[in-house]
N, C-alpha and C positions, 0 to 999 in steps of 0.2 A: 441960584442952584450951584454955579461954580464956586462961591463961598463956601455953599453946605459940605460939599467934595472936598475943598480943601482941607476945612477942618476935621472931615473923618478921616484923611489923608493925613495929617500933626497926629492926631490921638494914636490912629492906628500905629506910625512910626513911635511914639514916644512910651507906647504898651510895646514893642518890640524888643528896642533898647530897654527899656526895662526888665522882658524876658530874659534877654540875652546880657544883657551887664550887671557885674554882678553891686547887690549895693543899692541899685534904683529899683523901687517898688516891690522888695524885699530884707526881710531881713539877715543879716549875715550870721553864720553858727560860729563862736570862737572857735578855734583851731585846740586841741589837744597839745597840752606842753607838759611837759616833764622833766626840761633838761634841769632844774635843779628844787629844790625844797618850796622855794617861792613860787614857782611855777605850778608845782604838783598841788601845793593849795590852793591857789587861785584857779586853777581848773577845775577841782572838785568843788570848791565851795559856788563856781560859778553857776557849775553844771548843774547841784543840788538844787539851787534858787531855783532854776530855770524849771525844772520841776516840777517843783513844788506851786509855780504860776501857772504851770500847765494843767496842772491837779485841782488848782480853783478855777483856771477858764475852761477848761476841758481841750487845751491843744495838746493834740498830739505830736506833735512836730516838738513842743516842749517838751512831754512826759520823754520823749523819748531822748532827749539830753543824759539821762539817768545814765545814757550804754557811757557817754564819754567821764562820769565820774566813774566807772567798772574800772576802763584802762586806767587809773591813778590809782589800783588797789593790786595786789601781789596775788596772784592766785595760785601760783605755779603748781600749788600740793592738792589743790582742788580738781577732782576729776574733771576733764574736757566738758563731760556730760551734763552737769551741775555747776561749771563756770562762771555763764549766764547770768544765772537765776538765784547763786549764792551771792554773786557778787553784788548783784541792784536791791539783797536783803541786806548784806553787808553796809554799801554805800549809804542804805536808809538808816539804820542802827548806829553808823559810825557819827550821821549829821545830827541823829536826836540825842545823842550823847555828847557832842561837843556841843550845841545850843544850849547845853542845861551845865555847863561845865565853864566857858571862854566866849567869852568874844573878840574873834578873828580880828588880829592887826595885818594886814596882809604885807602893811611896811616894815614889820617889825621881824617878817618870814627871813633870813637869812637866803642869799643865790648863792654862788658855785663857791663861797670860801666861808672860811669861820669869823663873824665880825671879831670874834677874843684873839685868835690865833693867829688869824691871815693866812692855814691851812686849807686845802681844802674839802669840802666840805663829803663826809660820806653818811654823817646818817645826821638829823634833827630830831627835838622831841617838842612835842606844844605842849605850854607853861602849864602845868597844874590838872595836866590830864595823862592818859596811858598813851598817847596817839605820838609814832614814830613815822618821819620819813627816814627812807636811806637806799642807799645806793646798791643800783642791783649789778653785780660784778661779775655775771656767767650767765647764761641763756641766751636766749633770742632778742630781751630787751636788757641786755648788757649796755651801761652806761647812763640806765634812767632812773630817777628818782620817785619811786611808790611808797605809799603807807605801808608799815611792814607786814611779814607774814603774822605774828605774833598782834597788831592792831587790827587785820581784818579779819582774823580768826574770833579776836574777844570781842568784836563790834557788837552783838547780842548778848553777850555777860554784862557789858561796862553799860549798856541801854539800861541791862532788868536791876542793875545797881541803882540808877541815879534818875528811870521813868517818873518816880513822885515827885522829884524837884522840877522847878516851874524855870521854863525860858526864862535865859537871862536879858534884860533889854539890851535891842540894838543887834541883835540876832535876827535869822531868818526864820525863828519858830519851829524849828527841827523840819522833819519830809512831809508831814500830814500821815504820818501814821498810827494807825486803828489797831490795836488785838483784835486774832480773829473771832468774831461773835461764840463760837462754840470753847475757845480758851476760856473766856468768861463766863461762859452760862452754867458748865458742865456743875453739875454737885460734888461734893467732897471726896463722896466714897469713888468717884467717876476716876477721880485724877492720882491715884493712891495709882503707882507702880505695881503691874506681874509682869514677870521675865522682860526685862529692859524696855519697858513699853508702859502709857497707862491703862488704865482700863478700857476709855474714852474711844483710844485707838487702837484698841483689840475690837471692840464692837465696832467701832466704826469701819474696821478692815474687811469684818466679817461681811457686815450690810453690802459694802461695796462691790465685794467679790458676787453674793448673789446677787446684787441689782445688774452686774455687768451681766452674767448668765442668762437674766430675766431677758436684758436690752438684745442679747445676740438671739434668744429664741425668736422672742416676738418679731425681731428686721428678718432673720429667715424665712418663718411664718407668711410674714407680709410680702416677701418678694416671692414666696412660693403661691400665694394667691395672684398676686398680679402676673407671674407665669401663665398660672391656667387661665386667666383671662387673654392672656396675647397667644396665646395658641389658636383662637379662634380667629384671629387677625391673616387678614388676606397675606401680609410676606412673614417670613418666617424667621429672622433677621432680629426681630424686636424678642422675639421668644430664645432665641440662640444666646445674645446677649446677657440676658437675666439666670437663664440657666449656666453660665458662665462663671455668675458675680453673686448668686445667691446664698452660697454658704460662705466666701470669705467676706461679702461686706459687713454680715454680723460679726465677725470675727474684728473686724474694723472698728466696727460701732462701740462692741464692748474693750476693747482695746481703749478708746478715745475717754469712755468715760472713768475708766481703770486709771487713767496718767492722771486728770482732774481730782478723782479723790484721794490720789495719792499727795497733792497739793496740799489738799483743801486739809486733811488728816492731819498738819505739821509735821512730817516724816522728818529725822535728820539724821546725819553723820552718815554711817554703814548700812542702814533698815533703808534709810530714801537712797541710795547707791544702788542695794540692790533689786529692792521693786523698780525702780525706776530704768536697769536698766532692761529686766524683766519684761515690765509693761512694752517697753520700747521695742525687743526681738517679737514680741509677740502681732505690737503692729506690723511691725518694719514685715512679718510674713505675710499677715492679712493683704497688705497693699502689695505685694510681689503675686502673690499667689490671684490675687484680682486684675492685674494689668496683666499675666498669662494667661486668664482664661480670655480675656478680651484678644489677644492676639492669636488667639487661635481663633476666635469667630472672625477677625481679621483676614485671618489666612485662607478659611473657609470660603469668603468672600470674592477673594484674589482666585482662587482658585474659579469657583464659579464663573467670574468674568474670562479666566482665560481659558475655559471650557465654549464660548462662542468664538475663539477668535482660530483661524487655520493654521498660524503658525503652533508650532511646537513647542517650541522656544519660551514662552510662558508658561507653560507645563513644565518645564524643567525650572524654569527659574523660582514658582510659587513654592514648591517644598523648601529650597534653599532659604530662600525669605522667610517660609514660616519657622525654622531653624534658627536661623541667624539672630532672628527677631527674637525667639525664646531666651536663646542667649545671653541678647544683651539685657532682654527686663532683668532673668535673676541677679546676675555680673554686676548692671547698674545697679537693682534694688538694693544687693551687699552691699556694696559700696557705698551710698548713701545709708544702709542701718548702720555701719559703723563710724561713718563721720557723725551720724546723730549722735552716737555711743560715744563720740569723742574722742575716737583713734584719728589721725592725722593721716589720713588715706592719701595725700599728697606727697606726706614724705615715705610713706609706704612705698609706693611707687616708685621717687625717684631712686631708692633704695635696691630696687628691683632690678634698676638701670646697672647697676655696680655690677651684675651680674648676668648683664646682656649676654654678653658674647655665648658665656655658656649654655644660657637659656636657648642661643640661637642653635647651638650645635646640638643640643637636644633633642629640638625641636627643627631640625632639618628637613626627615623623615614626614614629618605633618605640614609643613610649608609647598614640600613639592608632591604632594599629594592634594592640599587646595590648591595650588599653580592648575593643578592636572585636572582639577574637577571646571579649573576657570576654561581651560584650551576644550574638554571634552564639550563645555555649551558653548563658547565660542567656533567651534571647529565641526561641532555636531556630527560625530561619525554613526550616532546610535541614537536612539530614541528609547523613551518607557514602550514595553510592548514588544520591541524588537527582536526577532532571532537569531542572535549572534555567535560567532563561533571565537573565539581569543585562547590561542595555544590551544592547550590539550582542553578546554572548557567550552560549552556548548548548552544553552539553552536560551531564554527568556529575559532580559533586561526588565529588572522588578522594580530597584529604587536607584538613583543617581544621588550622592550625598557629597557632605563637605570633604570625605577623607577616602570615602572607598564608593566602588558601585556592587550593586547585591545583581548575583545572575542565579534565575529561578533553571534549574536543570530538570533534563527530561525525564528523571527519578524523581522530582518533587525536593532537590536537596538544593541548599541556599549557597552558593557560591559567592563571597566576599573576596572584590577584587578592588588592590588598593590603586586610585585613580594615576599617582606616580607610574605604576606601574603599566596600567592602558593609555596612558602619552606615550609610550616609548613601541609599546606594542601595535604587530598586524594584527586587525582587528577585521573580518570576514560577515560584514553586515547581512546576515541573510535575509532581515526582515527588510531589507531596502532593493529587492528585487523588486523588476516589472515585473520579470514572468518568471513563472516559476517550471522548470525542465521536467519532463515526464520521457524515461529512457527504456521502454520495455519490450523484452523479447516472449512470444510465442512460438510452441514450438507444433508443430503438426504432424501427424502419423506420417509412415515415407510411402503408404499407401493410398493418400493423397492426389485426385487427378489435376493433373495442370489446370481444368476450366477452373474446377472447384477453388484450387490454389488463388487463381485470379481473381476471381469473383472474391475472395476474402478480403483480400488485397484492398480491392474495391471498396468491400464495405465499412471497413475500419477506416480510410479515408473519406468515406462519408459519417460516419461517426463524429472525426476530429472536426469536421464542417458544418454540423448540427450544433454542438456543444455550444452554449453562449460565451464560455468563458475560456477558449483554446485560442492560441493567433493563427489567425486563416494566412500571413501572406509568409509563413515559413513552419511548415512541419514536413516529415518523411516518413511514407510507411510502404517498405520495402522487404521482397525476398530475400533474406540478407546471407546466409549461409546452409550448408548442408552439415547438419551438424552432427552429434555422433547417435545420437538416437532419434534426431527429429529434422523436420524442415523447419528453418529459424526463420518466423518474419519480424522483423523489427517496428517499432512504431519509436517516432521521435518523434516531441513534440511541444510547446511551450502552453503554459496554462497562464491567465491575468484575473490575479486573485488578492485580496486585500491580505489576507493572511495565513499562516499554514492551515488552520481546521479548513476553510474553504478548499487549499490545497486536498486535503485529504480525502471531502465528499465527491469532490469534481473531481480524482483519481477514480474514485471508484466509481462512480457514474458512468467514468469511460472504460473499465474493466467489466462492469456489469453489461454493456453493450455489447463486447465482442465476445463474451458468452453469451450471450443468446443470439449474436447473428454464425455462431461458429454450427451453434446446435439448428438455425434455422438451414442453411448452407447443405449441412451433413459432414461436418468434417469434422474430427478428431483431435485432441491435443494427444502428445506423445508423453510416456513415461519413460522416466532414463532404462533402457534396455539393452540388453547383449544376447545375441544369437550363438550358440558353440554348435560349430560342427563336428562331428567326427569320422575319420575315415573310416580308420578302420576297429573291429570288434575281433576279440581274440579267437580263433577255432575261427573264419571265413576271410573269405577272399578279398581284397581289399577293393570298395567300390570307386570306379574310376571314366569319369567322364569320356567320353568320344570325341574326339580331335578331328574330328571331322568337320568344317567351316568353311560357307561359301562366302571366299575373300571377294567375290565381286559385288554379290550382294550386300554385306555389310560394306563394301566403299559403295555404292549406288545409294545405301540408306544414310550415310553419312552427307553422302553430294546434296542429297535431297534437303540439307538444311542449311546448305551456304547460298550466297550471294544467287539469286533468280533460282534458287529452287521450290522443286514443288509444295513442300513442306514450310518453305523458310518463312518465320512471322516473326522477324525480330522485334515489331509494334505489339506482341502480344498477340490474344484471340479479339480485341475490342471490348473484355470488359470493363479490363482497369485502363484507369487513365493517370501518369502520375501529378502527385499535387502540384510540382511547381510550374503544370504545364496549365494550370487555371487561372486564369484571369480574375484576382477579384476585384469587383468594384466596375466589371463591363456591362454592359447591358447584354440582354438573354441573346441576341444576334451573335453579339462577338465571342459571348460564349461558346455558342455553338459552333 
């Protein structure tokens, strides 16, 4: 047993090292070279081979040697977008042309000087063919030696030249490459030129456009059935989804197969330019406009979850996210349609850089307005829902956003307040009261008898004590003045209430109570009034009180209401009692 261990112990370590070094139990990829004429043919013709082996074993790791014969070809006039894909036809057209033309001395390739001259060396040409190296002297691969622009341009002229002559021995047999079966099948009258095209590829354009149409109906079609079937599906989530993704993923679908028949059709020059790059915007939207509807069923989601949870603070944060999130699909998806396109979105950017600074002082303004939106969730003075007052503005906290917050006002009118500006702002949260203040005066005819007065007194503070939603251990309701037309009693008093409309009903609940204990009572409210006297009337005698007053009597009536007199009840008559003299939370004894 300790043998068997051992040795799967050697195997195991010697598969390791093999993983990990390079060489053992792999094969190694040449390196791409170019620094001179010799080089850049021994690459390509290596690469080519390798190919072409891959094309009889079916490796891929081989087929794909093709990209490193690309780099040994000049592309620089070939758009970004077409690069690729011209280049690995190029590569293949350039080998089946030189196979049927030379057999490759690779000793005989000239490196970095002229064997005639002893200069050095900036361009070659191979013996008895059209095929030029030379030196590229400006760009990004300044200083390397590629087939010229002029050889990889005519790589398919100098093919459809010299295709009937037979490999030469001691060659690699050219790429294994086939005409495509419809070049050759087509009939005569098919291949005959209208308007820069043949006819082959006018029909075949046509087909394609409505087989693509046919493909986006029917995957619409299809995902709109499998809709109505997940709608009867216990969550709701699998249906949210699909109705998300149902009209762009046809848009996808015929997209995908729009680029394929644009292939398969032999487009070239400016006509494959511009369908291709055509085809391309029309994905590059499909798939943008499909990974936004997904984030919004995302967001959806998000949201749902932080509707169970008590903080707030996920409330505020899933709008942001669902936001942010939008952003970057489209931002990202352009960005990626245009590197597809073959814009260099990297030097775009650092290009951008050049002009920081300004972009920053621009963009001042919107930076300390996200700062503002970060300190108002980190700092949370408000919430969605809240009734807040900021400056001269006052209503409803609607939406919290990346640059401003929207406040619903008590007109129904939308107030956008840029967040920059609510960091630096007092800000009078009124929805983040316990209680909400209730400060009202009643006023009472002056014909009002003191019991009666009491007695009201009384019942309005049993009123504020009934109420479920008033604070029992601090209100006031008090005679509070004589006032010019009426007896003023005051009621103060706090309300604990989730929100103003509560505010409002539970106002009036306790206003509806003290009109009808004022009418059970018998007592009167006062209307603002003034009494004018007049003395006197023109043509009579002017009417004039008697001065006659028993000064002992009125001090004997006045004695009667100070300290031990007979009248004196500064405790009141015993109806009312005031609130703060209640005890709450004692048992009915100590109440008493």
């Amino acid at each position: 047993m300790l043998i068997i261990r051992t040795r799967a112990l050697v195997i195991g370590l010697f598969c390791l090292a093999a993983f990990v070094t390079p060489g053992i139990g792999q094969s190694k990829t040449p390196p791409v070279k170019t620094d001179h004429p010799r080089d850049t043919m021994e690459t390509f013709m290596g690469a080519m081979k390798n190919y072409r082996k891959g094309r009889e074993a079916g490796d891929k790791k081989l087929i794909r040697r093709i990209d490193d014969a690309v780099r040994c070809l000049n592309l620089e006039e070939t758009p970004r977008i077409l690069r690729q894909e011209k280049g690995r036809e190029a590569a293949i057209f350039l080998k089946e042309y030189i196979d049927r033309r030379i057999v490759v001395d690779l000793s005989k390739v000239p490196e970095a000087t002229d064997p005639k001259t002893g200069q050095p060396m900036i361009r070659w040409r191979l013996k008895n063919t059209d095929v030029e190296i030379k030196l590229i002297e400006e760009g990004d691969r300044k200083g390397e030696f590629l087939f010229s622009k002029d050889t990889t341009y005519r790589a398919k002229e100098n093919y459809e030249r010299y295709k009937y002559e037979p490999y030469l021995e001691g060659t690699d047999s050219g790429a294994m490459y086939k005409p495509p079966w419809i070049e050759a099948n087509v009939p005569e009258w098919a291949r005959k030129k209208y308007i820069f095209f043949p006819n082959w590829q006018w029909m075949g354009l046509f087909i394609a456009i409505l087989f693509g149409l046919i493909i986006k109906t029917v995957t619409t079609h299809f995902l709109h059935v499998v809709k109505r079937v997940a709608e009867k599906s216990r969550t709701e989530w699998d249906h949210r989804v699909l109705f998300a993704v149902e009209r762009p993923v046809g848009l996808v679908a015929c997209s995908i197969f729009w680029l394929f028949s644009i292939h398969a059709l032999q487009f070239d020059g400016t006509p494959l330019i511009i369908l291709t790059v055509a085809v391309q915007v029309v994905l590059s939207i499909g798939v943008i406009w499909t990974i936004y509807g997904l984030a919004d069923v995302l967001s959806a989601y998000l949201m749902r979850l932080a509707a169970y949870t008590e903080s707030t603070l996920d409330d505020h944060l899933v709008p942001l996210i669902r936001k942010a999130l939008k952003i970057f699909v489209v931002l990202f998806g352009v960005l990626v349609m245009f590197q597809n396109l073959g814009v260099d979105v990297m030097a775009v950017l650092a290009g951008l850089g050049l002009g920081g600074l300004a972009f920053a002082l621009a963009a001042k303004d919107m930076c300390a307005n996200f700062f503002g939106s970060i300190m108002i969730l980190l700092d949370r003075p408000f919430s969605i829902g809240d009734w807040v007052v900021v400056g001269s503005e006052e209503g409803t906290v609607e939406e919290i956003g990346f640059r401003s917050t929207r406040i619903r006002t008590f007109y129904n009118s939308l107030v956008t307040i840029p967040n920059a500006a609510l960091a630096n702002a007092s800000i009078d949260n009124m929805g983040a009261r316990e209680y909400r203040r209730i400060k009202a005066f009643f006023g009472l005819t002056y014909d009002t008898p003191p019991e009666k007065m009491e007695a009201f007194l009384e019942g309005v503070k049993n009123i504020v004590e009934a109420n479920p939603y008033t604070r029992k251990d601090y209100y006031h309701v008090v005679f509070n003045s004589y006032a010019d037309s009426c007896l003023e009693v005051m009621l103060y008093c706090f309300l604990k209430v989730p929100d103003w409309a509560t505010e409002l009903v539970e106002r009036q609940h306790i206003y509806l109570e003290v009109l009808r204990l004022a009418k059970d009572i018998g007592v009167d409210f006062a209307f603002p009034t003034q009494s004018v006297h007049i003395e006197t009337f023109p043509e009579k005698e002017t009417v004039r009180k008697p001065h006659d007053i028993d000064v002992d009597a009125l001090s004997s009536a006045a004695g009667d209401y100070g300290p031990r007199g007979s009248k004196s009840n500064p405790g009141g008559q015993g109806i009312f009692m005031a609130p703060y003299k209640i005890s709450h939370g004692a048992s009915e004894d100590e109440a008493s």
